[in-house]
C-alpha positions in Angstrom: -70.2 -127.9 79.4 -67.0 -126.2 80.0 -65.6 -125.3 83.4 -65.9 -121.8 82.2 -69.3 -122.2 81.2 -70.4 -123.9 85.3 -69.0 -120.8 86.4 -70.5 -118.7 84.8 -73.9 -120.2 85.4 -72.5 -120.7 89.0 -71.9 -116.7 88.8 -75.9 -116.1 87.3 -77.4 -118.2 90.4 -75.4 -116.3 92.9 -77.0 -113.2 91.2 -80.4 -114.2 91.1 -80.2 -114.8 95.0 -79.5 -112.0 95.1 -81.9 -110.5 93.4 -80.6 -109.8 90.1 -83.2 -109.7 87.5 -81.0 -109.2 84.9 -78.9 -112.4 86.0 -82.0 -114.2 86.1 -82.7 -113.0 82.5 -79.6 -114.4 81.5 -80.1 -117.5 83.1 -83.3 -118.0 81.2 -81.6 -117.5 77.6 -78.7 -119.5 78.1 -80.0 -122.8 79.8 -83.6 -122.7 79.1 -83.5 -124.6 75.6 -82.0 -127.5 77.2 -84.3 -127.6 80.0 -87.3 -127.2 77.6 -86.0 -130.6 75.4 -85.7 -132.0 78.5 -89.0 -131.4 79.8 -91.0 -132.2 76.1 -88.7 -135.6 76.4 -90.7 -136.7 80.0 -94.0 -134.8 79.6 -94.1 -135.6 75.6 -96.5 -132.2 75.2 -95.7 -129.1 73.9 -98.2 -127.0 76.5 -97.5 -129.5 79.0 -93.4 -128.6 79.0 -94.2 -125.2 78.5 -95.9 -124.8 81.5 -93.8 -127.1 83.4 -90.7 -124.6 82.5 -92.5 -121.3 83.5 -92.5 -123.2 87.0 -89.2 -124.3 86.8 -88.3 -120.8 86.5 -90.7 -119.4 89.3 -88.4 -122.1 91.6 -85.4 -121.5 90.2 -86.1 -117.7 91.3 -87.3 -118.6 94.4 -84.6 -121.2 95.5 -81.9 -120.1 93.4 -80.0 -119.5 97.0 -80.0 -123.2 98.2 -77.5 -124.1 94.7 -74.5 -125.5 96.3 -72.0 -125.9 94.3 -70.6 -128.8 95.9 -72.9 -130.9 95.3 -73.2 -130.8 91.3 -72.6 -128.3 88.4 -75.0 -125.4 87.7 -76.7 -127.7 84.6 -77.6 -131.1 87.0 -79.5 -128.6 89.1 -81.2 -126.4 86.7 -82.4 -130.2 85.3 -83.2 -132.0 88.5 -85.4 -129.4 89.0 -87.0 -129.5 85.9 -87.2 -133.1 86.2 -88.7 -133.1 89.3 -91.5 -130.7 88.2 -92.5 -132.7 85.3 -92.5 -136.2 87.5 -94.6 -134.3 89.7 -97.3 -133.3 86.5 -97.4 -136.2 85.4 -98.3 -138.0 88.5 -100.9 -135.2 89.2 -102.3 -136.4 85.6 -102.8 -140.7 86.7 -105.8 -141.7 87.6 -106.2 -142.5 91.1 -105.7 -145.6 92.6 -107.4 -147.6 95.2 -105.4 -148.6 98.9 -105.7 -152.3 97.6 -103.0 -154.0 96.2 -102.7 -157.4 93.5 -100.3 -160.0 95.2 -97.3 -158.6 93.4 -97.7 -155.2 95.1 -98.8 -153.7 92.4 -101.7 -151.3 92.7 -105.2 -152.3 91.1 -107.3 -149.4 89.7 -110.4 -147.8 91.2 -112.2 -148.3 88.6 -112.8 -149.7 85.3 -112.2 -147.4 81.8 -114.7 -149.0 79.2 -111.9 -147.2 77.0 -109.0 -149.6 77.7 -107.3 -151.8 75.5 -106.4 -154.5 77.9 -104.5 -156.7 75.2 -102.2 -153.4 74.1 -101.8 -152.9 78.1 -100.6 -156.5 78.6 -98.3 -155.7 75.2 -97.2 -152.7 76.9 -96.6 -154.4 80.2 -94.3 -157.2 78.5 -92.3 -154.7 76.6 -91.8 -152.9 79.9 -90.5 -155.8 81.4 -88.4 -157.1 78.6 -86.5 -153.1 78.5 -86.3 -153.6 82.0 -84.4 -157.2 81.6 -82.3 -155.7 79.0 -81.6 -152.6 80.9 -80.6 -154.9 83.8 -77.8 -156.8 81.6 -75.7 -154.0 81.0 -72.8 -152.9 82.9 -73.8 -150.3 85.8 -71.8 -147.9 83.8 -73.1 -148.3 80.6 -76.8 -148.6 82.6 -76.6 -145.5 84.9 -74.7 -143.5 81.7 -77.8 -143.7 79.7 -80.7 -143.2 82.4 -79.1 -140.2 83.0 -78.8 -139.1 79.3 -82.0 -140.0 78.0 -84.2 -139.7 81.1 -82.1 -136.4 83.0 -81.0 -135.1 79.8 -77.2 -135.0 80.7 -74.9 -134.1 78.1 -71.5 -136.3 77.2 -69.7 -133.6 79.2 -71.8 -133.4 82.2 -71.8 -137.5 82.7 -68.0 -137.4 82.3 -68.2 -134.8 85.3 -70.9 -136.8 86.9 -68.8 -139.9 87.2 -65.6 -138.4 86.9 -64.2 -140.3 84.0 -63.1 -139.3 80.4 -65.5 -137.8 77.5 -64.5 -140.7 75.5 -65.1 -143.0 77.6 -68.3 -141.4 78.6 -69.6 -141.5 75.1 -68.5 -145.4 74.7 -70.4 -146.4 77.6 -73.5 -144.8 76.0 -72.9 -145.8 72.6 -72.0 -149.9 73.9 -74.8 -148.7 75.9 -77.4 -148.3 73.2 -75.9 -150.9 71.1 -76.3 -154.1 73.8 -80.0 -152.8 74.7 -80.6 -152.4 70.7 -79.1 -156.2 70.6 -81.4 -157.5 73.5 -84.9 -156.0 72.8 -84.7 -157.4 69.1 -84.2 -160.6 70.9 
């Protein structure tokens, strides 16, 4: 996103606390794409992200006069929002949990699911933990670069904001990024 482009967003949100329908309405068609990709990325349901952005937009509305500019661009806010709503769906979907705990912390379930594959959980499980090795090998640039892409949906140009370092070198920690992680899971 251009510095042109943040200000103009910058400009809509000060609008819409305002008041400005028609700023709002402008808002919606020029950032609500990306936030809809974003959202079908973490919900991975079409109705699900649908509904997640109609609220997104409700609170974007209703809180567009606590942006501060100062503490990200336009975009990073419009997403953490959206990200935020769709965390919060999809922890309102889990099934509930008992107050006990296994002896790594981890929480057992209140009941049993006659439905559950336990060997495809325990596969599951081991490929969590082996993405979560790999993930922990890479430099914290390379790491924190691509969390933020694929799991924020931040563009090339918003992480070289973000972290205050050149596109290039943005899109070469992602790519090194991809490449080492690709590397270690076939491992």
């Amino acid at each position: 996103m251009s510095h042109d482009d943040a200000q103009r967003l910058e400009s809509l949100l000060l609008e819409t606390a305002q008041g400005s329908s028609t700023a709002f309405a402008t808002l919606y068609q020029e950032t609500s794409a990306h936030l809809f990709a974003l959202l079908l990325r973490i919900l991975r349901r079409r109705d699900l992200a649908e509904e997640a952005l109609q609220d997104c937009y409700v609170r974007i509305w209703n809180k567009a006069k606590s942006y501060n500019a100062e503490r990200g661009s336009p975009n990073v806010w419009l997403a953490s929002i959206a990200r935020y709503r769709a965390l919060d769906m999809l922890r309102a979907r889990r099934p509930e949990v008992s107050e006990y705990t296994s002896e790594s912390g981890e929480p057992l379930p209140s009941h049993v699911d006659e439905g559950v594959d336990v060997e495809q959980q325990a596969e599951d499980q081991s490929t969590l933990e082996h993405l979560h090795d790999c993930l922990e090998e890479l430099a914290d640039d390379q790491r924190d670069a691509l969390m933020l892409a694929y799991y924020e949906g931040y563009t090339h140009p918003e992480l070289s904001e973000r972290f205050a370092a050149p596109l290039g070198t943005v899109k070469s920690w992602v790519r090194r990024g991809l490449q080492r992680l690709r590397e270690c899971l076939e491992r």
